[in-house]
N, CA, C and O atoms as CSV, one atom per row, in Angstrom:
chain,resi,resn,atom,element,x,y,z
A,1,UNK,N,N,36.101,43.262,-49.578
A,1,UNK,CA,C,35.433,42.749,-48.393
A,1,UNK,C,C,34.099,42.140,-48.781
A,1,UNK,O,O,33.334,42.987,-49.241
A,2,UNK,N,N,33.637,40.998,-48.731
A,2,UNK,CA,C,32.466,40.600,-48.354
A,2,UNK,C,C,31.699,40.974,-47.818
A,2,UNK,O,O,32.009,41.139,-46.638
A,3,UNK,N,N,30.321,41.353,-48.156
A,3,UNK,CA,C,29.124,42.111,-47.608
A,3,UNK,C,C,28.274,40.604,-46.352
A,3,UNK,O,O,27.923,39.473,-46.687
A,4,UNK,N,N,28.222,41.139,-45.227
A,4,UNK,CA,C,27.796,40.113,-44.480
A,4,UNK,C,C,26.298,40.775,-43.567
A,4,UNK,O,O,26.205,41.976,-43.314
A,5,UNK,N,N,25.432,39.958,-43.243
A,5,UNK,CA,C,24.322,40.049,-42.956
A,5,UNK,C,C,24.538,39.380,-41.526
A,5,UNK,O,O,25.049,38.278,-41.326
A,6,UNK,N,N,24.070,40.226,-40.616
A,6,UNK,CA,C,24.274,39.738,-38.806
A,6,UNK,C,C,22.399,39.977,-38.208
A,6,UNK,O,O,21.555,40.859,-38.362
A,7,UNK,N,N,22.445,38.817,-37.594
A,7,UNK,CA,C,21.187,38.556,-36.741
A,7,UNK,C,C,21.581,38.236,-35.451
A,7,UNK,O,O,22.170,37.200,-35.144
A,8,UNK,N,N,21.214,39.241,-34.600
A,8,UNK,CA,C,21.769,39.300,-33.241
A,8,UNK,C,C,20.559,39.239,-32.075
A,8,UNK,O,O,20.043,40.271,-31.646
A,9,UNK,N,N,20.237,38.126,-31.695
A,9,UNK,CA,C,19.518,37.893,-30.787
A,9,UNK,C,C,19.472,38.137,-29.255
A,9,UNK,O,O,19.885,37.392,-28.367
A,10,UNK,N,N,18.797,39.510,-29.133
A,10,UNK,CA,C,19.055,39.601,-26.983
A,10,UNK,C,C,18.814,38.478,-26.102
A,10,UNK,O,O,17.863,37.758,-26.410
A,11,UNK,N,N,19.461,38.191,-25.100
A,11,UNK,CA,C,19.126,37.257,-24.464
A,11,UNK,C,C,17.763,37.624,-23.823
A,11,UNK,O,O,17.155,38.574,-24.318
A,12,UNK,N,N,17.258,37.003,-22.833
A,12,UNK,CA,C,15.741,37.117,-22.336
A,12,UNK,C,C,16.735,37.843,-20.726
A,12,UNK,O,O,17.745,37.427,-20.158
A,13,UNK,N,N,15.750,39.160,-20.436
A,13,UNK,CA,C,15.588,40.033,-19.338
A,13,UNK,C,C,17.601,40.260,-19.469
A,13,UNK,O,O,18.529,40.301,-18.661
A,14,UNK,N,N,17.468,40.342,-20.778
A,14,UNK,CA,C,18.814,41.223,-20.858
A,14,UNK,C,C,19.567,42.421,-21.765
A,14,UNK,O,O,19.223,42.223,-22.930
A,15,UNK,N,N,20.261,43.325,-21.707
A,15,UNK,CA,C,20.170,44.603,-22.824
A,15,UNK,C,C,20.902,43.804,-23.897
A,15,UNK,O,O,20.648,44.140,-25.054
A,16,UNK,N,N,21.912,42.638,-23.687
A,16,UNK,CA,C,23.138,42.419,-24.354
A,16,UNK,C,C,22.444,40.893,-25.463
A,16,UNK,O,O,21.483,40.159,-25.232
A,17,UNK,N,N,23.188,40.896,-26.365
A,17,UNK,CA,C,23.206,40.152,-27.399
A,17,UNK,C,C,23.660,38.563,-26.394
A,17,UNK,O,O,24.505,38.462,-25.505
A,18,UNK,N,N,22.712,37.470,-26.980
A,18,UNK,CA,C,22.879,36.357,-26.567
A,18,UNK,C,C,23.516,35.013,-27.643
A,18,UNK,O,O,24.239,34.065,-27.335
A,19,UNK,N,N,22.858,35.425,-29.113
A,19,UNK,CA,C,23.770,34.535,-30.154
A,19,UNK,C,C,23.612,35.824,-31.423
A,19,UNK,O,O,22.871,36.799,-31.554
A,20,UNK,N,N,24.593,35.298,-32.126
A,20,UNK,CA,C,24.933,35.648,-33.225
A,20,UNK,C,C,24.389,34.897,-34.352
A,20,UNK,O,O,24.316,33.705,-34.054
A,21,UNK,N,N,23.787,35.260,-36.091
A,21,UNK,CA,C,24.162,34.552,-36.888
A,21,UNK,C,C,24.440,35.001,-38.254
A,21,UNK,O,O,23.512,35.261,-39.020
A,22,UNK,N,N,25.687,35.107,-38.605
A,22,UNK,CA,C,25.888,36.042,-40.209
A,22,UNK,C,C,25.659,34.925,-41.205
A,22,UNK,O,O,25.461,33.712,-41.129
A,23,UNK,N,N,25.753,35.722,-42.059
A,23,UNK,CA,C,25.595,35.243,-43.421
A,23,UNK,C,C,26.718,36.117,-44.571
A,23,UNK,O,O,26.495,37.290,-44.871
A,24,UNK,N,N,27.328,35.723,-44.855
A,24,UNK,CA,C,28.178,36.171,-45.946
A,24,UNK,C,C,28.893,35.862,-46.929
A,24,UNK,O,O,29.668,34.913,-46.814
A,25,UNK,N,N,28.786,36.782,-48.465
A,25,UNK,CA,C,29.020,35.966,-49.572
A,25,UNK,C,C,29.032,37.206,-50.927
A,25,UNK,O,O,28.932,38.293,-50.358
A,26,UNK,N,N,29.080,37.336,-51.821
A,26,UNK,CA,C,28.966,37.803,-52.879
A,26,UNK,C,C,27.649,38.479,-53.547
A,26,UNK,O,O,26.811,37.705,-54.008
A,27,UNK,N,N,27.358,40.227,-53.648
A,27,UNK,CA,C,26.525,40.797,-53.559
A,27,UNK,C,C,26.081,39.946,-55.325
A,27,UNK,O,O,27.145,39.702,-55.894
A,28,UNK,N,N,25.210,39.632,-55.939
A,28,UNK,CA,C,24.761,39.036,-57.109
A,28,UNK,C,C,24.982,40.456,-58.234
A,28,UNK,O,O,24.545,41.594,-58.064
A,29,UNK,N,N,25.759,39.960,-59.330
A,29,UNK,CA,C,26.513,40.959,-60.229
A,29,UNK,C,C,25.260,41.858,-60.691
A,29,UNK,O,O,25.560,43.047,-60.581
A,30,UNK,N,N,24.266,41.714,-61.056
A,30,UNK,CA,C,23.416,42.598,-61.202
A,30,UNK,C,C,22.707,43.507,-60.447
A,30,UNK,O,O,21.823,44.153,-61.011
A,31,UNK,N,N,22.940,43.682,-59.227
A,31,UNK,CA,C,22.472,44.673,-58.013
A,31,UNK,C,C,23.769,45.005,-57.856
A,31,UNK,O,O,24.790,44.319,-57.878
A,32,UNK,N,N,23.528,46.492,-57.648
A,32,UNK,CA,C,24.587,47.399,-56.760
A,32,UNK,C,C,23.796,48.033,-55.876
A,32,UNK,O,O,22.606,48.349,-55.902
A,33,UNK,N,N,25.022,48.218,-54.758
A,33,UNK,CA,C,24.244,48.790,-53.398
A,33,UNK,C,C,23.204,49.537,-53.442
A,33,UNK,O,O,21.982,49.434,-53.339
A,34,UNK,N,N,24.318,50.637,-53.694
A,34,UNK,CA,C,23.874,52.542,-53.956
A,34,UNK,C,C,23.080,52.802,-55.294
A,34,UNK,O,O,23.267,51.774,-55.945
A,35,UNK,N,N,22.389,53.545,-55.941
A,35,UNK,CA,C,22.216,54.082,-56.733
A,35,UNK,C,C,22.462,55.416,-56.877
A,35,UNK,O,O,21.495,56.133,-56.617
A,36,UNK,N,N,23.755,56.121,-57.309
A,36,UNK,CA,C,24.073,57.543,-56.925
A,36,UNK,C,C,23.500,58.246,-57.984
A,36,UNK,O,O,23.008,57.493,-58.825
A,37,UNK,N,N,23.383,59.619,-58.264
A,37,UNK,CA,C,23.720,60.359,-59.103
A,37,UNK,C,C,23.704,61.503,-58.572
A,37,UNK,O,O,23.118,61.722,-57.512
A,38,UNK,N,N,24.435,62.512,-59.329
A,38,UNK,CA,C,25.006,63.901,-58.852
A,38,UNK,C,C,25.248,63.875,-56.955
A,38,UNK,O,O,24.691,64.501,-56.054
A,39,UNK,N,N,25.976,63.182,-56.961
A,39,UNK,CA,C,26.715,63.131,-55.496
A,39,UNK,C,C,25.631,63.061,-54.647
A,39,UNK,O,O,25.790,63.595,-53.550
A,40,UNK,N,N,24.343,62.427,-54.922
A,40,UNK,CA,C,23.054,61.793,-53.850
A,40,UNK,C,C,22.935,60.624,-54.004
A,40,UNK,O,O,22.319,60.251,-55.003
A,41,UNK,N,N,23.444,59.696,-53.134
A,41,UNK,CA,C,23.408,58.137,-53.140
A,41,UNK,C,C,21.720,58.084,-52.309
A,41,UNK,O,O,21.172,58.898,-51.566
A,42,UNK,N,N,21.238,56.641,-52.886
A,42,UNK,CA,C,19.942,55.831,-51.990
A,42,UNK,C,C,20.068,54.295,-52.532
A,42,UNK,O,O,20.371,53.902,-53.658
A,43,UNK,N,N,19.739,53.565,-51.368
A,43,UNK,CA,C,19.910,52.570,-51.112
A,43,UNK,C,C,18.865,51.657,-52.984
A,43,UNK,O,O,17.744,51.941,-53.406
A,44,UNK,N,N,19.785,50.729,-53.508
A,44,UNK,CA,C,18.480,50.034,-54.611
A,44,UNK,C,C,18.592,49.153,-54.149
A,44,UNK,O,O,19.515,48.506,-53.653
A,45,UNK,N,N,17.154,49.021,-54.352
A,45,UNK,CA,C,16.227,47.509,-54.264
A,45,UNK,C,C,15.992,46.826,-54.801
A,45,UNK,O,O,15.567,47.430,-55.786
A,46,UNK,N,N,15.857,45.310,-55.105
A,46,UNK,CA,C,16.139,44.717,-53.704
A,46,UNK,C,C,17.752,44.395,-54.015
A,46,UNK,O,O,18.249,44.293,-55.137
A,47,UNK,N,N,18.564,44.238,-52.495
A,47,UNK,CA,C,19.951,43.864,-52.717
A,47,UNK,C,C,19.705,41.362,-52.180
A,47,UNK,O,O,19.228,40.590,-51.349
A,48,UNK,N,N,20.461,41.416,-53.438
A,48,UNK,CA,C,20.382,40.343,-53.180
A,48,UNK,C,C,21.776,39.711,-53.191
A,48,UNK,O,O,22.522,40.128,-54.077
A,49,UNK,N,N,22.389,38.524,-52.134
A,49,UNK,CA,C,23.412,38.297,-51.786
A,49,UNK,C,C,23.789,36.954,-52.050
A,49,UNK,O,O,22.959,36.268,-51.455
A,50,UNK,N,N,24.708,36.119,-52.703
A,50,UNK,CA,C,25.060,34.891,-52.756
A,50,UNK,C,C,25.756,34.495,-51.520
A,50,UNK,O,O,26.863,34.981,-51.290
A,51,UNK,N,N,25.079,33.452,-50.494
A,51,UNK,CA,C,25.839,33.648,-49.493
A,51,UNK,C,C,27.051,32.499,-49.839
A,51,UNK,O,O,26.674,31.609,-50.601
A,52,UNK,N,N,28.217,32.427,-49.449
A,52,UNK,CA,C,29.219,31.412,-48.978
A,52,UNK,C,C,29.926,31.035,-47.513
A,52,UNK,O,O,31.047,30.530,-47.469
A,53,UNK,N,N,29.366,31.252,-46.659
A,53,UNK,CA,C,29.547,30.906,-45.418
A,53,UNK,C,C,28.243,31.406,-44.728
A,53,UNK,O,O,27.347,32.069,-45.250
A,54,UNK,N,N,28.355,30.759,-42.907
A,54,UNK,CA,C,27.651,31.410,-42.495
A,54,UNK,C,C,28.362,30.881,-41.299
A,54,UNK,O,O,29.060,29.871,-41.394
A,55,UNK,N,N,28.193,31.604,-40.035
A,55,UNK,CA,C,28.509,31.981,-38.499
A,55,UNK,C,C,27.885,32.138,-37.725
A,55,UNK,O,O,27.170,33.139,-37.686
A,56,UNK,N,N,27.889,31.007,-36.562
A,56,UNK,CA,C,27.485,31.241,-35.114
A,56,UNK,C,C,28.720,32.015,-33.987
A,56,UNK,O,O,29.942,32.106,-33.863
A,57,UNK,N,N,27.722,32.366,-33.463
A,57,UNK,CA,C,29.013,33.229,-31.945
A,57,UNK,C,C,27.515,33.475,-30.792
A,57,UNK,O,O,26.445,34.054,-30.984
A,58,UNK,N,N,28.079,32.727,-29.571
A,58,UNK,CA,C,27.075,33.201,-28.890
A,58,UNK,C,C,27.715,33.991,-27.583
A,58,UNK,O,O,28.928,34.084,-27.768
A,59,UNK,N,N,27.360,34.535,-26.444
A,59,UNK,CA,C,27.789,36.074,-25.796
A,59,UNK,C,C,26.928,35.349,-24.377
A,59,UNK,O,O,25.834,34.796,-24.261
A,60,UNK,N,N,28.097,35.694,-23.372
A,60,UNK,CA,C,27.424,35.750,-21.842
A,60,UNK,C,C,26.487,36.442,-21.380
A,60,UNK,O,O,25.767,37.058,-22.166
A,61,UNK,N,N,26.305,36.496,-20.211
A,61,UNK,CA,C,25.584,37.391,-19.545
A,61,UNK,C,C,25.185,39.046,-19.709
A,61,UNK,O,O,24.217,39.798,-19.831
A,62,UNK,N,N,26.905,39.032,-19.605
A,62,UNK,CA,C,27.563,40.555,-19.952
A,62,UNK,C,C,27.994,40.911,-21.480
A,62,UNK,O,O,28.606,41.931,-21.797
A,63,UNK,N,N,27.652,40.093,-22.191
A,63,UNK,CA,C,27.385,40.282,-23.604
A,63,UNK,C,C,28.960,40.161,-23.908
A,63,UNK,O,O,29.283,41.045,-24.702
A,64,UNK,N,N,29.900,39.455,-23.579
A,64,UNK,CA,C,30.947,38.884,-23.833
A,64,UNK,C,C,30.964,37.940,-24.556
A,64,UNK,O,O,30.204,37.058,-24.155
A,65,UNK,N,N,31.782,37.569,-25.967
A,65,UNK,CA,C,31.683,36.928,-27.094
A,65,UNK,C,C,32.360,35.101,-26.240
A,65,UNK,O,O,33.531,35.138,-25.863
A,66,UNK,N,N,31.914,34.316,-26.119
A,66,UNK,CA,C,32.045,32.842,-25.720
A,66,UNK,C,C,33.123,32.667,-26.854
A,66,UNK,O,O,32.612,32.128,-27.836
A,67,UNK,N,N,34.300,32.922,-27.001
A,67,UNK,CA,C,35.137,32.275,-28.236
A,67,UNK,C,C,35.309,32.883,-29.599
A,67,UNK,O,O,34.925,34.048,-29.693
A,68,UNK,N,N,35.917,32.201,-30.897
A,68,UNK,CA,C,35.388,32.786,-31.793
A,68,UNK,C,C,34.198,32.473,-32.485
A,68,UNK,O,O,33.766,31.398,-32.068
A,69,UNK,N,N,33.475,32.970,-33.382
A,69,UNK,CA,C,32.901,32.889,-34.227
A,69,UNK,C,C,32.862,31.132,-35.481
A,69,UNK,O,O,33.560,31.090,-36.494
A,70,UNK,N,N,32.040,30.081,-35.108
A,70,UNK,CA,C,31.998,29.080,-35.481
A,70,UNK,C,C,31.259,28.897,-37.131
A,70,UNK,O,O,30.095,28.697,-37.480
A,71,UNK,N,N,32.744,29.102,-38.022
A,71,UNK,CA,C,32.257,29.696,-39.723
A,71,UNK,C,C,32.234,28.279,-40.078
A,71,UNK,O,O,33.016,27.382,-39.761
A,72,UNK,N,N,30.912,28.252,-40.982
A,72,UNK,CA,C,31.501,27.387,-42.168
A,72,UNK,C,C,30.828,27.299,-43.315
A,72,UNK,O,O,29.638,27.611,-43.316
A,73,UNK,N,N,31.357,26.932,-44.301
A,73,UNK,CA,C,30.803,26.705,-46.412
A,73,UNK,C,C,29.529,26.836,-46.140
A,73,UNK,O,O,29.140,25.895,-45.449
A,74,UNK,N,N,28.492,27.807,-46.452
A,74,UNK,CA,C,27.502,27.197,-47.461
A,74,UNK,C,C,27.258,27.724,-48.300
A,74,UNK,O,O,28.064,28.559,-48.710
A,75,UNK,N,N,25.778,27.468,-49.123
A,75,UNK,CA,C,25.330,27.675,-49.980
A,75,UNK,C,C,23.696,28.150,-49.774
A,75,UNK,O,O,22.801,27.649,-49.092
A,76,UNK,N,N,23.718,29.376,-50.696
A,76,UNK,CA,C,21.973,29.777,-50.072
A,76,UNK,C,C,21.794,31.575,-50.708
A,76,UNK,O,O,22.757,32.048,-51.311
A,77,UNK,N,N,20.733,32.297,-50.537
A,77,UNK,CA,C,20.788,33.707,-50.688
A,77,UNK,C,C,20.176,34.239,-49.676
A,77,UNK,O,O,19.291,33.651,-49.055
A,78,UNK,N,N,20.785,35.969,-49.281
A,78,UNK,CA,C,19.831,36.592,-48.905
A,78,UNK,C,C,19.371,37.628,-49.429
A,78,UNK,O,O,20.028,37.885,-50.438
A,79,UNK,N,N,18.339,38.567,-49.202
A,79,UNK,CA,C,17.315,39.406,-49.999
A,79,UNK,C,C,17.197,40.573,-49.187
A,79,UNK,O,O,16.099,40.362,-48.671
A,80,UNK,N,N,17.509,41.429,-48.826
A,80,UNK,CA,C,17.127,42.871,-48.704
A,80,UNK,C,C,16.078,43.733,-49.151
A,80,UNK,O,O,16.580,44.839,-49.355
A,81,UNK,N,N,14.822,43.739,-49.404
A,81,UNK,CA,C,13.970,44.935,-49.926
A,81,UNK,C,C,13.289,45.506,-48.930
A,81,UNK,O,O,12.541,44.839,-48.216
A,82,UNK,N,N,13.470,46.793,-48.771
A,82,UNK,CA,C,12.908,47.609,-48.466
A,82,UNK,C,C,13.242,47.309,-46.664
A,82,UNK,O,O,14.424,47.357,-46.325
A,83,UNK,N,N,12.306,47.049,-45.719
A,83,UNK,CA,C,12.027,46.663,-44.195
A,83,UNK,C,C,12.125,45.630,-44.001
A,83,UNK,O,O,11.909,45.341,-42.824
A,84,UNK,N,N,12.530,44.303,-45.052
A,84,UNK,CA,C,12.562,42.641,-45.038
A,84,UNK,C,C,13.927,42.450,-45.292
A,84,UNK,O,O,14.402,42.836,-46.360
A,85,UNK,N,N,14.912,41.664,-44.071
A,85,UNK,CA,C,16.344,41.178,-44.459
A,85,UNK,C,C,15.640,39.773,-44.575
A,85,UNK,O,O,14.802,39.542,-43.703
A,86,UNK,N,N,15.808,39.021,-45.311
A,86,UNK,CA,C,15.412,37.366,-45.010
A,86,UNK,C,C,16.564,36.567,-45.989
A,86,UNK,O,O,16.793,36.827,-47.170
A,87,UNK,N,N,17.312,35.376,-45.037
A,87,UNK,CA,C,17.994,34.772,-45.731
A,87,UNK,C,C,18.195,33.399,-45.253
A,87,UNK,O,O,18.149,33.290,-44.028
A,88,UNK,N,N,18.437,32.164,-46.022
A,88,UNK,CA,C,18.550,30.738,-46.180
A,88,UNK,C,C,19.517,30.457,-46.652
A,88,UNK,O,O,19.983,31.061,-47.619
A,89,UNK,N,N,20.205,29.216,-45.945
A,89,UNK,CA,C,21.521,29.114,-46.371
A,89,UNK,C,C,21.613,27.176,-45.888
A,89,UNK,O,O,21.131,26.987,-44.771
A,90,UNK,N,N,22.015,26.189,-46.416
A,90,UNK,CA,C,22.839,25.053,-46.141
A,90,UNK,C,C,24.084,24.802,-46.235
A,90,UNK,O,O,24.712,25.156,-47.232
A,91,UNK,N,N,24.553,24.269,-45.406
A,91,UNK,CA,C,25.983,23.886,-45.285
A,91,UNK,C,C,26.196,22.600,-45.869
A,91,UNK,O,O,25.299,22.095,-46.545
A,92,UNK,N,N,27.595,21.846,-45.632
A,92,UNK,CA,C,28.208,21.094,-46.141
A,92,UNK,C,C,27.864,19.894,-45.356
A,92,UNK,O,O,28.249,18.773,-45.691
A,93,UNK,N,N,27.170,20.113,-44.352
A,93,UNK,CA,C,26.224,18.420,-43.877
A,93,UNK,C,C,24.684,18.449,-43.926
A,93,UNK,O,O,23.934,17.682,-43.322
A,94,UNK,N,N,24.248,19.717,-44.953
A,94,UNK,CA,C,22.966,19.373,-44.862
A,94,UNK,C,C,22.162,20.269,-44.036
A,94,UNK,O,O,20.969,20.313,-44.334
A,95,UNK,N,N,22.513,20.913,-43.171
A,95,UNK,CA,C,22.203,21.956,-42.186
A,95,UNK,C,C,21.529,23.316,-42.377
A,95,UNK,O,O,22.262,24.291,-42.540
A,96,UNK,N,N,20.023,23.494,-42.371
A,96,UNK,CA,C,19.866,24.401,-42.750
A,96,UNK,C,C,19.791,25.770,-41.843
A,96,UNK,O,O,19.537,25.817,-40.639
A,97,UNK,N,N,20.123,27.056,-42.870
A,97,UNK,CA,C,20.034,28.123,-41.606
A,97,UNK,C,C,19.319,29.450,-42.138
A,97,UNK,O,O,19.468,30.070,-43.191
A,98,UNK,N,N,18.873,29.566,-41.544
A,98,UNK,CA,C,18.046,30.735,-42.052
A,98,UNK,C,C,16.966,32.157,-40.511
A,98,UNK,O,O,16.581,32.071,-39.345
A,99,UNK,N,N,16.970,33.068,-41.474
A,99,UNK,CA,C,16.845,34.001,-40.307
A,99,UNK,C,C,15.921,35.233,-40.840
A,99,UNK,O,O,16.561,35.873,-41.675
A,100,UNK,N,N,14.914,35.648,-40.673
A,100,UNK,CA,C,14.581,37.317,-41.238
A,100,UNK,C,C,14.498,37.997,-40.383
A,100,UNK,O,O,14.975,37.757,-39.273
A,101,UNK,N,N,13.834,39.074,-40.711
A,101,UNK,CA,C,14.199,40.388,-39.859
A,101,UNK,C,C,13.216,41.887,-40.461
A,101,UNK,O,O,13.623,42.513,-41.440
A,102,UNK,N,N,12.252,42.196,-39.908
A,102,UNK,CA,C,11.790,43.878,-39.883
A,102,UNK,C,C,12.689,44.369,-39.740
A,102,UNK,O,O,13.661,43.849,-39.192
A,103,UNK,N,N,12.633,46.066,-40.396
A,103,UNK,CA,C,13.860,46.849,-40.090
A,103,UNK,C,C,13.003,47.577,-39.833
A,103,UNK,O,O,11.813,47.263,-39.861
A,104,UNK,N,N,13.407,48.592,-39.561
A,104,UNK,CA,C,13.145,50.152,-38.648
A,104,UNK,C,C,13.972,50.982,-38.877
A,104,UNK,O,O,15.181,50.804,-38.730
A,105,UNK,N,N,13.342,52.198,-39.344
A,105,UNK,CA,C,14.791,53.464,-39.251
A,105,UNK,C,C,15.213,53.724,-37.948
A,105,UNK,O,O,14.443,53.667,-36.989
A,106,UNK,N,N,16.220,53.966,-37.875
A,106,UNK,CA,C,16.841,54.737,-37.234
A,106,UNK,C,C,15.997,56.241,-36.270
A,106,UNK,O,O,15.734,57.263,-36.903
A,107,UNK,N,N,15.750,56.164,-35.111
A,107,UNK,CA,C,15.154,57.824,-34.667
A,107,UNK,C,C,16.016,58.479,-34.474
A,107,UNK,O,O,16.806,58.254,-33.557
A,108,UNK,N,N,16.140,59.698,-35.457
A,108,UNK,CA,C,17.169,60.993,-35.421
A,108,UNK,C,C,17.128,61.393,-33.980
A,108,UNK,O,O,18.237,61.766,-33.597
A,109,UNK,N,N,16.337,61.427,-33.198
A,109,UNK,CA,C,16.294,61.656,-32.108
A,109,UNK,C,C,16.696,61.263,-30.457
A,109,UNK,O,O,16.736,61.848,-29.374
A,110,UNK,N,N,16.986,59.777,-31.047
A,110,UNK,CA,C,17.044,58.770,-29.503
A,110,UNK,C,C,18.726,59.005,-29.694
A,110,UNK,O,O,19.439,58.789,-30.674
A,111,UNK,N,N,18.977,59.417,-28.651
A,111,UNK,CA,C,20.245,59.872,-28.049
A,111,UNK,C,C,21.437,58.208,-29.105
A,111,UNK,O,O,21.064,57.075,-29.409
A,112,UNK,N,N,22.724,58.860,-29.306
A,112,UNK,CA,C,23.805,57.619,-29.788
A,112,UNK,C,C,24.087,56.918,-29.032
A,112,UNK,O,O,24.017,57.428,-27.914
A,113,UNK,N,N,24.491,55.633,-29.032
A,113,UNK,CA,C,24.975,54.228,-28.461
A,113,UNK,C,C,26.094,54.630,-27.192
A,113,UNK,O,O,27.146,55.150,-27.563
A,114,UNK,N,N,25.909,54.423,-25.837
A,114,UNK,CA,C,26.838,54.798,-25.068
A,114,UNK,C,C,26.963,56.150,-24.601
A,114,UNK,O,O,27.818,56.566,-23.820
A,115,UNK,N,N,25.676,57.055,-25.356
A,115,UNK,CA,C,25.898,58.392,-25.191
A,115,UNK,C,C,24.991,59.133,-23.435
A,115,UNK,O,O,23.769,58.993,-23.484
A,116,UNK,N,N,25.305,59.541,-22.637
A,116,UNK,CA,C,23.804,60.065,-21.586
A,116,UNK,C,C,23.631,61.104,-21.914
A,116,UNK,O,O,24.610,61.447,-22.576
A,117,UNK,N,N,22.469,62.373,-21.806
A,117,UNK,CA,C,22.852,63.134,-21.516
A,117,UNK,C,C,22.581,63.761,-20.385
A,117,UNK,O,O,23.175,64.801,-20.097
């Protein structure tokens, strides 16, 4: 499977995703994900990605996907270190695409996706 990178944009005064944009392609032979040893994996840094495609999909109101997913060829990388996803990519007319992103952990605390209590 191809490792793919998704940037999902909320629409304005809405909970639900309004466009989509991946990136996906070939993790670069000298980075591996994980760094395990004695059965304790952590994430190594930085992961860097050869992309070969990339994808639009944009979502209604109700966060319903408009169709499929509009793929096509390019060429470009993205970079993972640490709290920075950032990636650049051109296609086959010249088109450039590109997207970053802060990360944030996860709060052990804020209730799961769909969950009340």
């Amino acid at each position: 499977a191809l490792p793919i990178f998704r940037f999902i944009n909320a629409g304005k005064g809405s909970r639900y995703a309004s466009e989509e944009l991946s990136f996906a392609g070939l993790l670069l032979r000298q980075d591996e994900p994980m760094n395990c040893q004695q059965g304790s994996c952590q994430p190594h840094w930085p992961m860097r990605l050869q992309v070969q495609s990339v994808a639009t999909r944009r979502f209604d109101a109700r966060g319903i996907a408009q169709g499929l997913p509009l793929n096509q060829l390019a060429q470009g990388s993205c970079r993972l270190s640490g709290t920075t996803l950032w990636c650049e990519a051109r296609d086959g007319w010249g088109l450039r695409w590109s997207a970053n992103a802060q990360l944030r952990p996860l709060d052990p605390a804020a209730p799961a996706a769909g969950k009340t209590n």
